[in-house]
C-alpha positions, 0 to 999 in steps of 0.5 A, a space after each residue: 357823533 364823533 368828528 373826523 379829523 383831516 390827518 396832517 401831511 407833510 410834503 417833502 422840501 426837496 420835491 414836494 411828494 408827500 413824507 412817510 414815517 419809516 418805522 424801520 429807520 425811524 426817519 420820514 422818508 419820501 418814495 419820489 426822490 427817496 429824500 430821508 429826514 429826522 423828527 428833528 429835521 422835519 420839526 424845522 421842516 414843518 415850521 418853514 412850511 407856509 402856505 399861499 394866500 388866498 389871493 396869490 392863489 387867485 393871480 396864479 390860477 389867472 395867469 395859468 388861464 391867460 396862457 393856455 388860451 394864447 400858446 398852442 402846443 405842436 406835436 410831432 409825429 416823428 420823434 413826439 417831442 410838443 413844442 410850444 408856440 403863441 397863438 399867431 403861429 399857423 405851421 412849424 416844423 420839430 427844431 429836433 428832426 425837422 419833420 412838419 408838425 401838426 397842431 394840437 390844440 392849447 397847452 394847460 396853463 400848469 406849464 406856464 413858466 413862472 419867469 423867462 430869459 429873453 434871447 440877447 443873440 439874435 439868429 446873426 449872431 447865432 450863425 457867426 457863432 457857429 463860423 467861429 467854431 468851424 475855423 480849423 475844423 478842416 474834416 467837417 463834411 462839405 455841407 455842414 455849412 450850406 444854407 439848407 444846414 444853417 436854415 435848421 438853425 433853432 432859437 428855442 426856449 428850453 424849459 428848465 427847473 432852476 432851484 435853490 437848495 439848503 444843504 447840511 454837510 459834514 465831512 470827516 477826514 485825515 490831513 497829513 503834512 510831510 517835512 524833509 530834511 537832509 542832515 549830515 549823511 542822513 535824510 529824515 521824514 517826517 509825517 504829522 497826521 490831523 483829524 479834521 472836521 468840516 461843517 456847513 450849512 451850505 444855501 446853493 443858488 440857482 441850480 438848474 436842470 432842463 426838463 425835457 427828455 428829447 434834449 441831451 442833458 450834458 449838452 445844456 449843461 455844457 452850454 450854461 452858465 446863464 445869468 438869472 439877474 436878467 431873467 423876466 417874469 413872463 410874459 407872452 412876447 417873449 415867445 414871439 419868434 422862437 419856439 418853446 418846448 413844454 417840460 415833461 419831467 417835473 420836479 420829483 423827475 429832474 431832483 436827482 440831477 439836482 441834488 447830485 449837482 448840490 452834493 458834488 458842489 458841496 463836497 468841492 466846497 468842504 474840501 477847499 476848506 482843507 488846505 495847506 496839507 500834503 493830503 488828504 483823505 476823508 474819511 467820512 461824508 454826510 451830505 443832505 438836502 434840507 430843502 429846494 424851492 423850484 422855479 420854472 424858467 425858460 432858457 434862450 437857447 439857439 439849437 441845431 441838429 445835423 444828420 450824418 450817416 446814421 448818427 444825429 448830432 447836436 449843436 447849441 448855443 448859449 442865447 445869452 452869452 454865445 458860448 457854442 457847444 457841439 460835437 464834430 462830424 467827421 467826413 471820412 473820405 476827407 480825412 482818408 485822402 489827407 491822411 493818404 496825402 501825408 503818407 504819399 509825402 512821408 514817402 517822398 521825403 523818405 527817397 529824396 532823404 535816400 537819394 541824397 544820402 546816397 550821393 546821388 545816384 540810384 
């Protein structure tokens, strides 16, 4: 009888999805993040691969069990964002629209955070944040700042994929260098052109990117950036007096903000590396993730939300280091008697300029 063989699987270095031979291309291609390799590259691919022991598998699978029987998950019936909680909450409200959420029961233990960020800002410090902001700001509405606004005030761990890529670039481009010179009655010009050629294995740290779709992406990556050197592994005590949202995009969902980050940083680098011309132009890019390793954080964030007419505007603060994100409301009654009070005094000053002018008279 013959035997079967299990079939080798490859998994994708950047998102962990499996990795399909494409004939057509004759590349290993990957349909969750649509990341593409050479034999060649999965060769090296193949070889870094590693698996965990038998033991660390032990550990993790009793940590995941640890806190799934002490946090609970909140729902709301409102905007359905979950919200994470130890076991010694009875009630909370959504930090997005404030409405009473209803418990639902334990979150698995697959979203047990492999490390947290603790809160160096307590809700004081928060709060002065926020009055900073506002000094200058004359046309925000009355109650931006009441007690019942400043109540909504949030400390809120943010879940975040944070990763380290590998990332093999290269880049083709034309330099030119442009000299002139004055001799005689003539002006001459001259222009040299330089066929330049970069290339770098570029290892990135620590890019992160939030996994929750009820948060606004460009406002978390407004608020960055976060020191990583004083992250802990995490531990339940952390979420004593915050609240936590669990992540509902995973890895395979958030790489394509990671990797246009990688490239973006990437292509900054290599162009850096051009200096001393007149300009540049490039002429070709070749910019590829080779591999992401993933880690899951929770980020300190102080989050706010204020609603104004129709519109629901957002405000965070940075929970390490205070740095205040946020866009301005603007009362519009306020704006309209200011703006009737300047044309009320250009006019003044316009018959007064006459009145003068005319040597007093009317």
């Amino acid at each position: 009888m013959d035997q079967m063989q299990e079939s080798l699987a490859y998994k994708c270095p950047n998102c962990g999805g499996d990795l399909k031979f494409a004939a057509e291309k004759q590349l290993f291609g990957c349909e969750f993040c649509m990341s593409e390799f050479t034999e060649a590259e999965m060769k090296g691919i193949a070889g870094k691969q590693e698996e965990i022991d038998l033991q660390e598998q032990e550990k993790q699978q009793q940590e995941r069990q640890e806190f799934a029987e002490q946090t609970d998950v909140y729902v709301c019936n409102s905007c359905g964002a979950e919200i994470m909680a130890d076991c010694n909450t009875a009630a909370t409200f959504c930090y997005y629209c404030h409405n009473p959420v209803i418990l639902k029961g334990r979150v698995a233990g697959e979203y047990r955070p492999a490390y947290v960020l603790p809160f160096q800002l307590n809700r004081e410090q928060a709060v002065e944040c926020l009055h900073k902001w506002c000094k200058g700001r004359w046309f925000l509405p009355k109650d931006f700042l009441s007690d019942a606004q400043i109540e909504k005030l949030t400390g809120l761990y943010v879940p975040f994929w944070v990763t380290d890529c590998d990332v093999s670039a290269r880049m083709d481009a034309l330099g030119k260098r442009v000299r002139t010179w004055t001799s005689g009655n003539y002006r001459y010009t001259e222009t040299k052109e330089y066929a330049l050629t970069r290339k770098a294995n570029v290892a990135l740290k620590g890019l992160p990117a939030d996994g929750a779709t009820h948060i606004d992406d460009k406002l978390m990556e407004a608020v960055e950036p976060f020191d990583y050197q004083k992250a802990k592994p995490f531990a339940m005590q952390y979420l004593s007096g915050f609240f936590a949202e669990k992540y509902d995009m995973d890895t395979a969902a958030v790489f394509p903000r990671v990797k246009q980050r990688a490239v973006q940083a990437s292509d900054r680098l290599l162009r850096s590396s051009m200096q001393g011309y007149s300009s540049i132009s490039v002429t070709s890019s070749d910019i590829k993730l080779m591999r992401t390793t993933w880690e899951y954080m929770l980020l300190p964030v102080w989050f706010m939300t204020y609603r104004h007419g129709d519109k629901v505007y957002e405000f965070a603060v940075n929970g390490q280091s205070g740095k205040f994100i946020g866009n301005m409301p603007l009362d519009w009654k306020k704006l309209g008697w200011f703006s009737a009070g300047l044309g009320l005094a250009a006019a003044l000053a316009a018959l007064l300029l006459l009145f003068f002018l005319g040597g007093g008279g009317l």
